[in-house]
Structures are given as C-alpha cells and as structure tokens.
C-alpha positions in Angstrom: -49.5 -9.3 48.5 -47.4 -12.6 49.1 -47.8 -13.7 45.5 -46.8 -10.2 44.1 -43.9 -10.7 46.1 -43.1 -13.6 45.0 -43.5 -12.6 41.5 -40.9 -9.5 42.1 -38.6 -12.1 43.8 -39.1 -14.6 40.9 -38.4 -11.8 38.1 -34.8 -10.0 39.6 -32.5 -12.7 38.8 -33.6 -12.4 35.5 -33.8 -8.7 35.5 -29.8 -8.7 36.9 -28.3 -11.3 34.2 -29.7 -9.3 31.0 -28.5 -6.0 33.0 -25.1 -7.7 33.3 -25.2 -9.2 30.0 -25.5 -5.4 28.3 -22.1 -4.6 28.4 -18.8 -5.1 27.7 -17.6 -6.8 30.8 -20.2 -9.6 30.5 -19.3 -13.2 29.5 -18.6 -13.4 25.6 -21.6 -16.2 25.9 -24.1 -14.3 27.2 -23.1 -10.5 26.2 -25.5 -8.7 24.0 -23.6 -6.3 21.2 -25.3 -3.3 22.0 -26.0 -0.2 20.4 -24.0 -0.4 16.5 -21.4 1.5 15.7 -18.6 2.6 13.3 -15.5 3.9 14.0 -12.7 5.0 11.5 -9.4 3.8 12.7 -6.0 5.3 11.1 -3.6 2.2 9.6 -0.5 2.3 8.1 -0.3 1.3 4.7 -0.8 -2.1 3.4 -1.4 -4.4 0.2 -2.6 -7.4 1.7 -5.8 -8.2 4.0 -6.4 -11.5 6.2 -10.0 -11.9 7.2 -10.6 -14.0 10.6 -13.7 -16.0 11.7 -16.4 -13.6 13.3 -15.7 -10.6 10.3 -17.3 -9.7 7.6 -15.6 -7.4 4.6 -16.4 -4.3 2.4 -13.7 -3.6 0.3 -13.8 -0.5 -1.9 -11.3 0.4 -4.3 -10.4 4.5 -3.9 -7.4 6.8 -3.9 -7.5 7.3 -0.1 -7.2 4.8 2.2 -9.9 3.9 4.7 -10.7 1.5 7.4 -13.8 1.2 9.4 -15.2 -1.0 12.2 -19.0 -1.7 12.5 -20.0 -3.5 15.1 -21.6 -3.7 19.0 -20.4 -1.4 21.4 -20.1 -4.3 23.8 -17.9 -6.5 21.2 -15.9 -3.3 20.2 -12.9 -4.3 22.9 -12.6 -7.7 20.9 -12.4 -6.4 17.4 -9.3 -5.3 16.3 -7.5 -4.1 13.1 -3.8 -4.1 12.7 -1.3 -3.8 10.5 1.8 -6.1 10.2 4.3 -5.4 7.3 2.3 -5.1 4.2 -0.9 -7.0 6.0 -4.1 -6.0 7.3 -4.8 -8.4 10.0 -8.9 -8.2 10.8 -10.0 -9.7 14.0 -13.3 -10.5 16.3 -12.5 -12.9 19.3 -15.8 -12.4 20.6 -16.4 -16.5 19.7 -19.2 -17.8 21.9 -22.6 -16.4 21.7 -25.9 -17.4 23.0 -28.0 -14.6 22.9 -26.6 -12.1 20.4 -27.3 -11.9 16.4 -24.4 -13.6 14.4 -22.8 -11.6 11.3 -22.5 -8.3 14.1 -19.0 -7.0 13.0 -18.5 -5.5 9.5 -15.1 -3.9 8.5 -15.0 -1.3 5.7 -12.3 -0.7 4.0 -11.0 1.3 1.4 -7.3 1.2 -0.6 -5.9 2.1 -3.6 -3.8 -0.8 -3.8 -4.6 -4.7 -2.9 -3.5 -7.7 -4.3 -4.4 -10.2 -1.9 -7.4 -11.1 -0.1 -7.0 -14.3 2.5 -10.2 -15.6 4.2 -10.6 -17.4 7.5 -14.0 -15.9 8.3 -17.4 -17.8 7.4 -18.3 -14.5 6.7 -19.0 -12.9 3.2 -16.2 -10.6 1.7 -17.8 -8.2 -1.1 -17.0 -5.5 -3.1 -18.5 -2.2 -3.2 -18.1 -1.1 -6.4 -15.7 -2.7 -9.0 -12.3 -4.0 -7.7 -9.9 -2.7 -10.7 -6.5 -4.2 -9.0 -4.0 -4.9 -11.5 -3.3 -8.1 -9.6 -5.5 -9.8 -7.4 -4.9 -13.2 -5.9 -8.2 -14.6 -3.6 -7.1 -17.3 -0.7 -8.9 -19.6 1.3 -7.0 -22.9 2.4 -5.3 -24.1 5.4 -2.4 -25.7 4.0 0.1 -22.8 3.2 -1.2 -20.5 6.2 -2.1 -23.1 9.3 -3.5 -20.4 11.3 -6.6 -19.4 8.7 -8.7 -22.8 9.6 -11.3 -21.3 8.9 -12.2 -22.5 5.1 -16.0 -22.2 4.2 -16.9 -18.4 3.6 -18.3 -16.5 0.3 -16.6 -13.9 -1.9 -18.6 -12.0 -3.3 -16.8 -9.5 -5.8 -16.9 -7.7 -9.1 -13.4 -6.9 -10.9 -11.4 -5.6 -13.8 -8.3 -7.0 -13.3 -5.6 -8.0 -15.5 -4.4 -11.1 -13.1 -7.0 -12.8 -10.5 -5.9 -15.7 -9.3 -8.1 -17.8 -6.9 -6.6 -20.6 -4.1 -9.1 -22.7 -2.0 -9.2 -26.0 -0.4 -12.0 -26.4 1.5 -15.8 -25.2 1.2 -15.7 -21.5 0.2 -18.0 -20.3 -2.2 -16.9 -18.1 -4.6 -18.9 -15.9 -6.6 -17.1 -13.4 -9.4 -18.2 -11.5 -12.4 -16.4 -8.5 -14.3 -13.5 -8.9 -16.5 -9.9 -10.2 -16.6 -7.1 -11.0 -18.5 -6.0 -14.6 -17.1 -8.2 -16.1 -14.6 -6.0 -18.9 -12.5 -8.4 -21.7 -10.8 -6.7 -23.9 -8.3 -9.7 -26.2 -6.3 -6.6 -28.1 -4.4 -9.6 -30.1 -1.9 -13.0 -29.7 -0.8 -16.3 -28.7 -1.9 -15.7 -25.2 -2.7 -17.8 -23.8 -5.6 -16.9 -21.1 -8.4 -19.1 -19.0 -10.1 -17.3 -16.9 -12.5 -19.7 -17.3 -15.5 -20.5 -13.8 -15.2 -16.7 -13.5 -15.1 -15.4 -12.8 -18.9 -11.5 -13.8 -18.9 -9.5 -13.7 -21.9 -7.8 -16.8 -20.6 -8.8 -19.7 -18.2 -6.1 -21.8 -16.6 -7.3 -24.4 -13.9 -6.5 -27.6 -12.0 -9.3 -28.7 -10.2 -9.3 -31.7 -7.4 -12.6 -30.7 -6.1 -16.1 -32.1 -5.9 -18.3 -29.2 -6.9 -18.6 -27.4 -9.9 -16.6 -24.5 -11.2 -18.1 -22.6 -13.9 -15.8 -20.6 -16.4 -16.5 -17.8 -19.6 -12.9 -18.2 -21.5 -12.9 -16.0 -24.5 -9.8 -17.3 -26.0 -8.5 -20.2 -24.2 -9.0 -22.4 -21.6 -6.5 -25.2 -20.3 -5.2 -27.1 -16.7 -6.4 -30.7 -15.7 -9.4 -31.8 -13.9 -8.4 -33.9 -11.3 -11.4 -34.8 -9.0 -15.5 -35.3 -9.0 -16.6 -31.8 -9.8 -17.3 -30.4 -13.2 -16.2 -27.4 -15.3 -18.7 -26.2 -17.0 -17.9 -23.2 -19.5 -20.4 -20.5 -21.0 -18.0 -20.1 -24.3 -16.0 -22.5 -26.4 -12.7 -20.5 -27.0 -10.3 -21.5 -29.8 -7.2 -23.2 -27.5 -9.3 -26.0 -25.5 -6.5 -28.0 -23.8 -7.9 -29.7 -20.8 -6.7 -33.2 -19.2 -9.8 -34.8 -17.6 -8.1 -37.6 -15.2 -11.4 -38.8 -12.9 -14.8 -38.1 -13.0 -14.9 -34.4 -13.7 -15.2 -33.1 -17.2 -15.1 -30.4 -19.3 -18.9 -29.4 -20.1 -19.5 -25.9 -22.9 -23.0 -25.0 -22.7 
C-alpha cells in the first residue's frame, strides 16, 4: 500500500506539467501543438509575401485569392497573417520548443498575382502547381531588409515566367525548374546553392561571390562575372558566352 502510494505521489507532478503543457497558455518551451488545424483567414489584397522563421509556404497560383493557416491548436494564438500595403507578412513567434515536432505551421496560399517572394524562415517555400508570374523576384539576404535574419531556407518551385530574378546572401538553397525568359542570379555572400538546371532560360545573367555551386541551362546566352569560390556549371553552351571569371570560380558546360 505505502509503495503504491508512493508511486501515485511520484507519477502527479508529471501527470500535471504534460496536462499544463497541452494548451495554449503553457510556456512556448514546453507547450505541445495540439490537435492540427486549418483555418482560412480573409486578407486584403497583396503582391508581395515575407516568410518569417517558424513558417513554412505553399503557394499556388489561381484566379481567387486564398490564405490558409495549418498548424497546432495551441500555437494558433502565435501565428499570424497580415497584410501591410502590398505585403503579406507570415508569422510564428512560437520560438522555443522542447517537446513539440519542428516544421508544425504551414501557410497556404493562393493569388493570382505575386511577384515577390522574401524568406526569413528555415523553412521550405514550394509551389503547388506551376508558378506562371510574369515577374517573379526570390529574396533571401539580410542586407537590404535587416529584419529577415533569417538566411538559410529552401525554395522549392516550378515556374513559367518571363522574368525570375533570385537575391541571396547567405545559405539558402534554392531549387528551380520550368521555364523563363531571363533568369537574374545574384550569390552577393554565403554558401547558398542553385539548382536551376532543370530550369530552361532563354537567357542567364549572373554575378556570383559565393562559395557553392550554381548550376544554370541558358539556351541562348549566358553572361555576369564570377566573383568568389563556387562554380557555375551549365547544362547547355548557348551562342553569347560572356563571363568574367575573377577568383577561383569558373565557368564549367557539361
């Protein structure tokens, strides 16, 4: 009897902190998320999306606009989506975590019109579906906008655009395929990687101060500088080949 009771007195403090930790007024380090859910939210409209830490991103391209929050019912008080100006702003404070899943809180959204995407998230940002944006521009540095850090995510997408310009200087992988027009490359610092050899662009322009590799498929030209360690290595030859090679890097066609 004494060591039963002992037993039952050993096993409630545990039995009141995961009570306590299964719901939203817990500690953000010891909250579980809960059951997952999704909730459509109405936006006004907007052209631009900024992705911070904690979020991933489904973007769809569609006539009506859409935006959806997955996540735990006890994060859902820390994840927010607003609008300011022309910007979605996409948000999870829910930072420290000791005995919850990481990756929790997906946004879906849908548009009709984007042409930028800015990540501060070392989450992924993906497309469902092709992305057929006139003009898309893909940041993730720290220099121009202080207040996205966070530099070391994945996109993940698959266009047909006529314009897709890409911005990074730190460690974001970036992973592209589909078509385009003119393909803009700028690697300012960092390790960040590009994979656009699935990517067929009528025209490659680049400057590259990186030290990965960026991988290219130029159909009729292909020109910038390499400035740093990392290579560019290019699935077609094109006829207009006019590329400064100033360190390390080079220009590799395989």
């Amino acid at each position: 009897m004494c060591s039963h009771f002992w037993k039952v007195l050993l096993a409630l403090p545990i039995l009141l902190v995961q009570t306590a930790c299964s719901s939203e007024s817990a500690p953000d380090c010891f909250q579980r998320a809960g059951e997952i859910e999704r909730q459509e939210i109405a936006l006004p409209d907007f052209s631009k999306i900024t992705v911070f830490e904690n979020v991933s991103l489904v973007l769809q391209q569609g006539d009506v606009q859409k935006v959806e929050i997955e996540t735990g019912e006890n994060l859902r008080n820390e994840v927010t989506a607003t609008v300011e100006g022309d910007r979605l702003l996409l948000r999870d404070t829910n930072d420290c975590n000791f005995v919850r899943s990481y990756g929790t809180t997906i946004i879906y959204v849908t548009s009709p019109a984007i042409n930028e995407i800015r990540s501060s998230t070392g989450r992924r940002i993906s497309s469902e579906g092709v992305l057929a944006y006139p003009n898309l521009t893909l940041f993730s540095e720290s220099f121009l906008n202080p207040e996205s850090e966070t530099t070391d995510g994945l996109f993940d997408l698959a266009v047909d655009t006529e314009n897709l310009t890409v911005i990074v200087n730190g460690i974001t992988y970036f992973k592209l395929r589909g078509n385009t027009e003119n393909l803009n490359l700028t690697i300012a610092a960092g390790d960040s990687r590009i994979e656009a050899e699935n990517l067929s662009a009528e025209s490659v322009t680049l400057n590259h101060r990186g030290s990965n590799d960026m991988f290219v498929n130029p159909q009729e030209a292909i020109n910038g500088v390499i400035r740093g360690t990392g290579d560019v290595i290019s699935s077609n030859r094109p006829d207009l080949v006019e590329v400064e090679e100033l360190y390390k890097g080079k220009l590799v066609f395989k």
